[in-house]
C-alpha positions, 0 to 999 in steps of 0.5 A: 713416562719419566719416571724411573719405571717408564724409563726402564720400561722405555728403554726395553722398547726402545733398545729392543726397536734398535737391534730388531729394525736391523733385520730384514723381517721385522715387525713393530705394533703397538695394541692394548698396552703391548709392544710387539719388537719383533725382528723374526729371526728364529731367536727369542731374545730378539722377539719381544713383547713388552707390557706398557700398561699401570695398575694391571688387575689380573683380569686385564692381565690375563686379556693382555698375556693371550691377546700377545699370545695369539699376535705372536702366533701369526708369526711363526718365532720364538718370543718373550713376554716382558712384564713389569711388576711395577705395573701390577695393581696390588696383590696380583700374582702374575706368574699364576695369572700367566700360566693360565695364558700357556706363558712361564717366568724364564728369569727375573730382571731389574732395571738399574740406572747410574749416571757415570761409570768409572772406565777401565783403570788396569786390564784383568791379567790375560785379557785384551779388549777389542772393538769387534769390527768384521764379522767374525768378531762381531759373531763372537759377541753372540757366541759369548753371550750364547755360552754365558746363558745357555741359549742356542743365538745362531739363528741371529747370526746372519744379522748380529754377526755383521758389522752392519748390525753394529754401525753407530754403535759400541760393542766391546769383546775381550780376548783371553790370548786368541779366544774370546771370553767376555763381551759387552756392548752399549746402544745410543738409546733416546740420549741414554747409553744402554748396556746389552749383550754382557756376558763371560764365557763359563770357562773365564768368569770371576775374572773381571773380565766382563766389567772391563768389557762394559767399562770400555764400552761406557767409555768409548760411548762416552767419548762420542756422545759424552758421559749420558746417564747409563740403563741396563736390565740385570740378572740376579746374577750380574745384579750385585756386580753393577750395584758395585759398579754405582748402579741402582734398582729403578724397576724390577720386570719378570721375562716369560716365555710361552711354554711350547718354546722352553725346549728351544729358548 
């Protein structure tokens, strides 16, 4: 698929693939239109199912939701369903569909490309930005994104935090004097510079310091393998800063969790 769908759609898997693969209890299958990413860290956002599937009816929607539900039963891990609604017949409501299937929306993305993005032109007052090579910088990536999202990530520690975890890849993290307070990181996907791990600690937001952090990201990727085409996957939230940064909307995708891990997510 080339489309800017399929290439929303191939860049979950895909990035997904490259993170989970680093550790030592993955698991990847494909089955019925679904890719299970699952790395089996106790860590829903580094278990995935992804819908691959066009002009899903609800009934084949339904079968997909508990067919994914019961694969990932046998693995014991938090997990998260991502369903693209470009993939949706008409006037099919997957939230209802879903719920039916013990899965709940747990936030809404959209899938957004641009080919060039400025780099870094003044650092925000106060910010210093590092390339996080040891592991303690590399556990602070996690600890940011952790703080901005409210997620409990330190079950991904032991493979997140090492600098293994990292190798040929772009992370960025931003201090505030000693303390880390943005991060943003870019993977090598299939010739694309994917963006992940954005995210600004609640006590050092609306400062800019999360756009130096990508920028710089995008910018050392670029030196390596020059000024490829750039995806991400945005929150409502961080959606308006990337419009501004000359990222557009190529897919708009819901995350859903199965409803016996919303306590722990």
């Amino acid at each position: 698929m080339t489309d800017g769908v399929g290439i929303s759609i191939r860049q979950f898997t895909d990035a997904w693939r490259l993170m989970c693969t680093r550790a030592p209890g993955h698991t990847l299958a494909t089955a019925d239109g679904i890719e299970y990413v699952f790395s089996g860290l106790p860590v829903a956002f580094f278990n995935v199912a992804v819908l691959t599937s066009r002009a899903l009816s609800a009934e084949a929607l339904s079968s997909q939701g508990r067919q994914a539900c019961e694969w990932a039963s046998a693995t014991g891990v938090p997990w998260l369903l991502i369903l693209t609604h470009e993939g949706l017949a008409d006037g099919v409501d997957a939230a209802a569909v879903l719920d039916g299937c013990g899965l709940a929306p747990m936030m809404p993305m959209t899938g957004m490309r641009a080919e060039r993005v400025s780099p870094v032109v003044s650092l925000p007052a106060g910010l210093q930005l590092t390339e996080p090579r040891d592991e303690a910088g590399c556990s602070a990536v996690l600890d940011v994104n952790g703080l901005a999202y409210g997620m409990d990530l330190g079950g991904a520690r032991s493979v997140v935090g090492r600098p293994a975890f990292w190798q040929g890849q772009f992370p960025v993290l931003g201090l505030a004097g000693e303390t880390p307070a943005s991060c943003a990181a870019v993977l090598m996907v299939d010739g694309v510079r994917y963006v992940a791990m954005v995210a600004t600690d609640p006590d050092h937001q609306r400062r800019g310091y999360a756009d130096a952090a990508m920028r710089r990201a995008l910018e050392l990727s670029a030196r390596a393998h020059g000024e490829q085409p750039t995806v991400l996957h945005a929150t409502d939230a961080g959606r308006p800063v990337y419009e501004r940064m000359g990222y557009t909307a190529i897919s708009t995708h819901t995350v859903f969790i199965e409803k016996r891990f919303l306590a722990g997510h």
